[in-house]
N, C-alpha and C positions, 0 to 999 in steps of 0.2 A: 695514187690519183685521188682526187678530191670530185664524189659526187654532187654533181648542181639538182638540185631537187624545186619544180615550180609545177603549177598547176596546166592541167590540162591544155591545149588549145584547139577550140575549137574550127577547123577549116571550113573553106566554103569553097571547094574543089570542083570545077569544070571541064567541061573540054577542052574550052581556051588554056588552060591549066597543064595539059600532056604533056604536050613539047617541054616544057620547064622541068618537070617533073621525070621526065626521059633523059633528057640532060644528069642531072640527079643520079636519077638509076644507073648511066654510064658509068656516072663518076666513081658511083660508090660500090656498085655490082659487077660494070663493066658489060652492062646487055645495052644494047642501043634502042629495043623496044621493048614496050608491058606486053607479053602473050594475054591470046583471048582473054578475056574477063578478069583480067590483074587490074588493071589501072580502076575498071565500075566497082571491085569490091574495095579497094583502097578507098576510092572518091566515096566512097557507103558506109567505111569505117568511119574515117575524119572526120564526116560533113553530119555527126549525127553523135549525139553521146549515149544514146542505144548500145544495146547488146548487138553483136554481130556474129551471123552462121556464114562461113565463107563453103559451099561445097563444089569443088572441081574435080576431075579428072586428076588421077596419079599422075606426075610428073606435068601437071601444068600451074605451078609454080606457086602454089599455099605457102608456105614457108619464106618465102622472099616478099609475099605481102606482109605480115606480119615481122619481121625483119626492117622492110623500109619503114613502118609506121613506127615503129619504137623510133627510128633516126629524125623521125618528124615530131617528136614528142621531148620534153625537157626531161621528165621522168623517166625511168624505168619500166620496162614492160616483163610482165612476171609469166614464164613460160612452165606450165604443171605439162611434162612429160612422162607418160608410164615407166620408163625403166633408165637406169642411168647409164646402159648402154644406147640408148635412143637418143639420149644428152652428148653422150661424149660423143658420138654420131654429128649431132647438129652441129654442134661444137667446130668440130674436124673439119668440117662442109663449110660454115660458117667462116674460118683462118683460113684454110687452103683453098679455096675455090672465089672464095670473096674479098680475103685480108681483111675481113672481118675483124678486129684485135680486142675491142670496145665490150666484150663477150669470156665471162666464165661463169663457172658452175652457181659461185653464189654475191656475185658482187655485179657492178657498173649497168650497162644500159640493157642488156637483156639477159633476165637472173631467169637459170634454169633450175627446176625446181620438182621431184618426182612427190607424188602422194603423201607417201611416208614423211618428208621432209615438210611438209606444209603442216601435217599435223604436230610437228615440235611445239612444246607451250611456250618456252622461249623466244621461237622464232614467230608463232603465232604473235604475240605480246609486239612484237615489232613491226608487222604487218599490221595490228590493231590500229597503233603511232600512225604512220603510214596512212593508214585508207583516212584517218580522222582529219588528215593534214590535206588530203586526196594527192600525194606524193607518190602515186604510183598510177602509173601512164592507160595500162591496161594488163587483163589476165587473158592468157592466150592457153585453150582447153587442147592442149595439143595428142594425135593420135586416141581421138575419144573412141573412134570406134571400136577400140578392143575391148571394150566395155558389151557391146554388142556383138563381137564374135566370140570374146572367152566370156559372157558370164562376168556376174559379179566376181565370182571366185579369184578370176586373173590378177583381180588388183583388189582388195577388199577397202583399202584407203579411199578408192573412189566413193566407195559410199558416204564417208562424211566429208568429201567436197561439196558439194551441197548447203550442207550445213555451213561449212566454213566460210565461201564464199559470200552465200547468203546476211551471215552474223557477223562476219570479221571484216569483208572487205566489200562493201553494200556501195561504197561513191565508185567504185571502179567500173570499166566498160568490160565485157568479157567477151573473146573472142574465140568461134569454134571455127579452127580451119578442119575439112573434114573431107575425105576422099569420097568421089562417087564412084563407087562399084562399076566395071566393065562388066558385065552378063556375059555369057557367050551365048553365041546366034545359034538356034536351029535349024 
């Protein structure tokens, strides 16, 4: 395959805008609706070249916004996940449940990508290319919270994401989808 690499676009996503857009998500997902607060955090993505905090409820459906935005995007969307069991997870989810096809570990529309691997100098150097070109769609901080319940320890790469992001890939939008904690009731 031959990747088409173009810059950003910026939407101007509304309400009158759903229904198109649900049409879309059939086609490509196969859900006939956006659950609660899908369709506002998508239209809050696109319609703004800001950073974006997506935080929902487990299983109400982070992953499939970020999923649909890369397909709305001409670039690539760079997903930094903790473990490359998490990857081959999304992966697996992504082909079987979606037909997803458009998707591997380090190539075409949505490049998954663990800590460790963003700090290669090599691959650094090519991300450098990239964000200078701003040929890369957005960076999606995925399962950040394990940073908050293991400790820095869990993953010590995550410490210099930060840095990298910040220095390496500065024209990119970066995306935290991020679970909200159920509590239990008293």
């Amino acid at each position: 395959r031959v990747m088409w690499f173009e810059k950003n676009i910026l939407y101007d996503l509304n309400s009158a805008n759903k229904k198109v857009l649900e049409l879309f998500l059939s086609e490509a997902f196969g859900y006939e609706e956006f659950l609660e607060g899908q369709f506002e955090a998508l239209q809050a993505m696109l319609n703004n070249e800001c950073h974006s905090l997506c935080i929902m409820p487990t299983a109400a459906g982070k992953s499939l916004i970020f999923y649909f935005a890369s397909l709305l995007q001409a670039c690539p969307t760079i997903v930094l996940s903790p473990t490359d069991i998490l990857i081959y997870d999304q992966l697996n989810n992504l082909k079987k449940q979606h037909g997803f096809d458009n998707v591997i570990h380090l190539e075409y529309k949505l490049v998954y990508l663990t800590p460790t691997t963003f700090m290669n100098r090599d691959f650094i150097l090519e991300i450098i290319k990239l964000n200078f070109e701003e040929f890369i769609a957005n960076v999606v901080l995925d399962e950040v919270h394990c940073i908050s319940n293991w400790s820095h320890d869990f993953r010590p790469e995550y410490l210099m994401l930060s840095f990298n992001l910040n220095y390496f890939v500065d024209k990119v939008r970066s995306i935290f989808p991020e679970i909200l904690p159920v509590l239990p009731t008293i």
